[in-house]
N, C-alpha and C positions, 0 to 999 in steps of 0.2 A: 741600874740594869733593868731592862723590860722584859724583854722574853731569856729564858733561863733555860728553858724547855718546851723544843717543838717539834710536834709531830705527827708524821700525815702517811694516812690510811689510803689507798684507792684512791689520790686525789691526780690527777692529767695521768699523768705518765710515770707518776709514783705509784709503786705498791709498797712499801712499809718504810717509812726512812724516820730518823728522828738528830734532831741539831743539836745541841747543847752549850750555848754560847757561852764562852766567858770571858768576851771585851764586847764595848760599846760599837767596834768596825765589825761586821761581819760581812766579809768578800767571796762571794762565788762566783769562781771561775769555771769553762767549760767549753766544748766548739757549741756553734748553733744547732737546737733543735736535744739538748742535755737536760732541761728540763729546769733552768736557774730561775725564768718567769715564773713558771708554774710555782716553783715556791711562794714568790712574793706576791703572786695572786691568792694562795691559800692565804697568805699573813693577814692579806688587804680583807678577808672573812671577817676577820677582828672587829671591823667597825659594819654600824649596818649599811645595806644597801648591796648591791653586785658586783662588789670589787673592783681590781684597776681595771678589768678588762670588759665590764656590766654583761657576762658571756651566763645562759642560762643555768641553773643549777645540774639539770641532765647533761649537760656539754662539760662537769668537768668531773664526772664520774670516769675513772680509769676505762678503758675499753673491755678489756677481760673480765672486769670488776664482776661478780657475782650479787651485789647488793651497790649499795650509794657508795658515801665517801666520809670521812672523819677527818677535820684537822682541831689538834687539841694543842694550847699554849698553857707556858705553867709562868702568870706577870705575880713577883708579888707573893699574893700569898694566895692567888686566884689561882685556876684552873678553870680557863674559857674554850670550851668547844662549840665547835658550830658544823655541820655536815647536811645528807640527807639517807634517807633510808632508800631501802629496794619497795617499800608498800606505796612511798608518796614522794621519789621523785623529783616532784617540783618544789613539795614543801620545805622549806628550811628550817634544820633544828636549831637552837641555841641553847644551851646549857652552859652555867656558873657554879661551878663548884658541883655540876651530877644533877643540878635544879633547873628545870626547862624554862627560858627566861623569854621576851619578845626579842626581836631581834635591837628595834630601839636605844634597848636598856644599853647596847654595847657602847654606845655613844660619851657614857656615863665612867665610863673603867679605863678608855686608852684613848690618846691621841696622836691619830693615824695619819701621814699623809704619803703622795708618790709620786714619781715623774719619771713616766715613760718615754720612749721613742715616737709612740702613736700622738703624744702632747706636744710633739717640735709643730704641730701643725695647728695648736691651738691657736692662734691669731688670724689663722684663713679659712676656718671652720664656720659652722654656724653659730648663731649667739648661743645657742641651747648650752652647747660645748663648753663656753667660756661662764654661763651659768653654773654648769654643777661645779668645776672647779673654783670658784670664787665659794660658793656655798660647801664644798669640801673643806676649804681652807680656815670658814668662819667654824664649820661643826667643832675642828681642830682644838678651838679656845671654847665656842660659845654652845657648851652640847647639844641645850633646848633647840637650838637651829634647826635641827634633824624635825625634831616634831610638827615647829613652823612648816617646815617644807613639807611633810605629809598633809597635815590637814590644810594645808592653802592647796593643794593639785587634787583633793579629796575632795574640794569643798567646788573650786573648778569644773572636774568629770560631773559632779551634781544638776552645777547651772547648767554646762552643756547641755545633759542630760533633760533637763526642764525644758529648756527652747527648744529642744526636739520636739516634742510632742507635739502629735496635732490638736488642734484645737485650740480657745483662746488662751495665752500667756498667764499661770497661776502667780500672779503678782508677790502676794503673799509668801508665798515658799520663797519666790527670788529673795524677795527682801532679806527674809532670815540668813538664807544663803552665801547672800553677799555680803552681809554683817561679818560673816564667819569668814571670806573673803579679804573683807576688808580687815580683819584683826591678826590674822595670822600674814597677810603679804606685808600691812605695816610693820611687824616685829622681821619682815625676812629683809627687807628695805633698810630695817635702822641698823640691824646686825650688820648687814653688808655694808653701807655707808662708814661704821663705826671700825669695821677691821682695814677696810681702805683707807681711812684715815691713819690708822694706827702702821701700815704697812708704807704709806706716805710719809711718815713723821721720820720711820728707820731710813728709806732712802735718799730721802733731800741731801745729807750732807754728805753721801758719801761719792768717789770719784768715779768718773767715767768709764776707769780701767781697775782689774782686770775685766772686769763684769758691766756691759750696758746698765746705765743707771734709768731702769722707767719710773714713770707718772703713770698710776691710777686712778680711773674715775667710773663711776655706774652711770648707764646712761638710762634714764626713767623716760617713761611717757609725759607728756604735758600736764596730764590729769593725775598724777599721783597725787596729789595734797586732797583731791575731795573724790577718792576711787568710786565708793556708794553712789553718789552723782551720776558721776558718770556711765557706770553700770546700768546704772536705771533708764539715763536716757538715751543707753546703744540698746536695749535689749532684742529690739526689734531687728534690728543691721543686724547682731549677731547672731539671731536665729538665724535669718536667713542666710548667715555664711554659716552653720552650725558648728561656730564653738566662739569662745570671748577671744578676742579678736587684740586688746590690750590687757595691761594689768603686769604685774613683778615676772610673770611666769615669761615675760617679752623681752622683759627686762636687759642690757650688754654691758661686759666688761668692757671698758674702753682704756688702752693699753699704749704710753707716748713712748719714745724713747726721746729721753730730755737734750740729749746733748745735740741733739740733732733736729728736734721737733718735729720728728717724723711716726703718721701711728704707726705701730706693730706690724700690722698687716703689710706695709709699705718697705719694712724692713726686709735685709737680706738673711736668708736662711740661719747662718752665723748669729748675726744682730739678735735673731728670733728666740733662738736656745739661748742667749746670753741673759737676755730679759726675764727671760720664761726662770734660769737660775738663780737671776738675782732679787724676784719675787719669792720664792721660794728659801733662799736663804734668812731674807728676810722678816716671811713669816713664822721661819725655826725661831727666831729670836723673839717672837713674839709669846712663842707659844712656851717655850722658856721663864716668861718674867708671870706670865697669865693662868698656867694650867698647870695644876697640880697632878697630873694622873701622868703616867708613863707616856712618852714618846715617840714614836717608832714612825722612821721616814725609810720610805724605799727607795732606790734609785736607780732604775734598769739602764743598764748601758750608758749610764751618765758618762763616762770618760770620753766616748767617743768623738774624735773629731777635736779634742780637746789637749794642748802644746803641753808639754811636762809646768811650765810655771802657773797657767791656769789651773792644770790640777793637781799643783801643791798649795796653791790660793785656796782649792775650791775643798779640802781635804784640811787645810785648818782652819776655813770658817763650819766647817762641820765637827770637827772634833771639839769647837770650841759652844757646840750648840745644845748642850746636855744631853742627845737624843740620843737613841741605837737605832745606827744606819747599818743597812741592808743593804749592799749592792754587786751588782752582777757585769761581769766583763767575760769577752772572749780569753781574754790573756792575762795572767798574773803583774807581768811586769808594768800593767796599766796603773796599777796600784802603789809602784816601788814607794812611792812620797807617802805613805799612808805609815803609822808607826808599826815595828814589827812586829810589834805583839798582836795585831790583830787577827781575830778568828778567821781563820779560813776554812772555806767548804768548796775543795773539788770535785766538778760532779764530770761525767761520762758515762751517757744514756743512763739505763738505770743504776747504774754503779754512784755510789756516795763516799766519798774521804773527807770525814768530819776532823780536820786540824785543829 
C-alpha cells in the first residue's frame, strides 16, 4: 500500500477532506465539476514539479481560502506534505516528516505517474508535450532524471542568456556552459533511450488486441554524438535567433503503431488512447521489476469510451501491476469489473463519502 492517509487542506474546491484507503483500487466517482481531478492533482504534489495539470501554485488555493493550501500523505512510515502559505504564495513548501525538504528530494520517496484526458492529444501536440511525458515516465524508475532535467534547462536559460548580450561573445563562460550542457543532456539522452528500450522489449511480443501494440523511438538531432561541437560552432546563428536553437531540450517522442505501421499522429482518436494505454501499462510493469519506492498511478476518466471487455482487460493488467491506482469516473457502474473490495470515494460538490 502507498498512500494510507490523505489529506487536503484549502486545496481547489476542497476545504478539509481526508481518504483513508485500504485497497490498492481507489474509485472516485461523481457528476462533473465534484472536484475527483482536483484530488489527483493534489496526489500528483507528491513528486516534484506542477503536477498533472502544471497550473500555478496560486491557481489552486481554494477561493475562500484565507491563507495557501496543505496536502499531507501518510506512505510508509513517511509523512509528506507539500502546500503554500498566505506570506509567499508562489513558493512551494515541502516537508518530510515536519522537515522542510527541496522539492527534488520527492523524486527519491514515490513513484508517480498519470493519464489524463488532456493526454488523449498527446501525439498531435507539440514535441515539448511528448518530452515531459517520456521524461515523467524515466523520473518513475530513474529518480536522478529529475536533476538532469533541471540543470540541463538551467544551464540552457545561462547560454541563452550569454548570447544575449551585447557585445562580443564571452567564449570562455560558453565553454564551461556547454560542458554542463553537454553532461547533464548526455545523461537525459541515455536515460531516455534506455527506458524506451526497456518499454520496447515489454511490447514486442504482445498482441494487437485489446490494446494497440506501439513502437518507440526518440528522435535526436544529427549532432548529438559531439553536442560541444556543435554548440560552439552555431553560437553565432543562435544569438541571433536568441536562444539554442538544437540540443535534447528539441529533442521527440516518436510513437508507431506496429500493426499497422502507421505514426501515432496519423492514427485515429481510438488507435490514439489505445497506444497512449498500452505505453503506460507497460511502463507500470517496468516500474514494478526497477523501483523499489511505492507506486501510485492516476487515471482520470480512464474508462471512458472504453467496451465492458477492454475494461476488464485494462482493470487486470492493473491490479496485476503492484501499484495503487487512483481513478476517477462519472459513474460507478464504469468500474463493475474492478474487484469489490475496492475503496470507494463518492464525492458531490463539497460533500465526501469515504467507503
Amino acid at each position: 500500500m502507498a498512500i494510507t492517509h490523505l489529506t487536503l487542506k484549502d486545496f481547489r474546491n476542497h476545504h478539509d477532506i481526508a481518504i483513508l484507503p485500504d485497497h490498492h483500487f481507489i474509485v472516485m466517482t461523481g457528476p462533473n465539476g465534484a472536484g475527483k481531478t482536483n484530488i489527483l492533482e493534489a496526489i500528483s504534489l507528491l513528486t516534484p514539479g506542477r503536477g498533472l495539470r502544471r497550473a500555478k501554485m496560486p491557481d489552486m488555493i481554494r477561493n475562500d481560502a484565507q491563507g495557501g493550501f496543505v496536502v499531507n500523505a501518510h506512505i510508509v512510515d513517511l509523512i509528506i506534505g507539500t502546500g503554500v502559505d498566505a506570506a509567499h504564495p508562489t513558493r512551494r513548501i515541502v516537508r518530510l516528516n515536519g522537515e522542510n525538504k527541496p522539492a527534488n528530494h520527492l523524486s527519491h520517496l514515490v513513484s508517480l505517474s498519470w493519464l489524463t484526458p488532456a493526454m488523449d492529444r498527446l501525439f498531435m501536440e507539440g514535441a515539448s508535450q511528448r518530452r515531459q511525458f517520456i521524461d515523467r515516465l524515466v523520473m518513475a524508475i530513474i529518480p536522478d532524471h529529475g536533476r538532469h532535467c533541471l540543470r540541463y534547462d538551467r544551464a540552457v536559460k545561462q547560454r541563452n542568456h550569454i548570447l544575449s548580450q551585447p557585445g562580443p561573445l564571452d567564449h570562455s563562460w560558453l565553454n564551461a556552459v556547454e560542458i554542463a550542457m553537454a553532461e547533464h543532456g548526455g545523461a537525459l539522452n541515455d536515460n531516455r533511450k534506455k527506458i524506451i528500450a526497456m518499454l520496447n522489449d515489454i511490447l514486442a511480443p504482445l498482441p494487437n488486441e485489446p490494446f494497440a501494440r506501439p513502437f518507440l523511438a526518440m528522435a535526436h538531432d544529427r549532432h548529438h554524438h559531439d553536442w560541444p561541437l556543435y554548440w560552439r560552432h552555431e553560437r553565432h546563428i543562435d544569438a541571433r535567433a536568441g536562444r539554442t536553437l538544437a540540443g535534447p531540450h528539441k529533442s521527440d517522442l516518436l510513437v508507431t503503431h506496429s500493426a499497422k505501421n502507421i505514426e501515432a499522429q496519423h492514427c485515429s482518436t481510438g488507435e490514439q488512447k489505445a497506444l497512449l494505454l498500452s505505453i503506460i501499462l507497460a511502463h507500470m510493469e517496468i516500474v514494478r521489476g526497477a523501483s523499489k519506492r511505492p507506486f501510485i498511478m492516476l487515471l482520470d476518466e480512464v474508462t471512458a469510451h472504453l467496451d465492458p471487455v477492454r475494461r476488464g482487460a485494462l482493470f487486470e493488467r492493473l491490479d496485476q501491476s503492484g501499484a495503487q491506482i487512483w481513478m476517477t469516473g462519472t459513474e460507478k457502474y464504469l468500474f463493475n469489473e474492478i474487484d469489490r473490495s475496492a475503496h470507494h470515494v463518492i464525492l458531490d460538490g463539497p460533500v465526501l463519502n469515504d467507503l
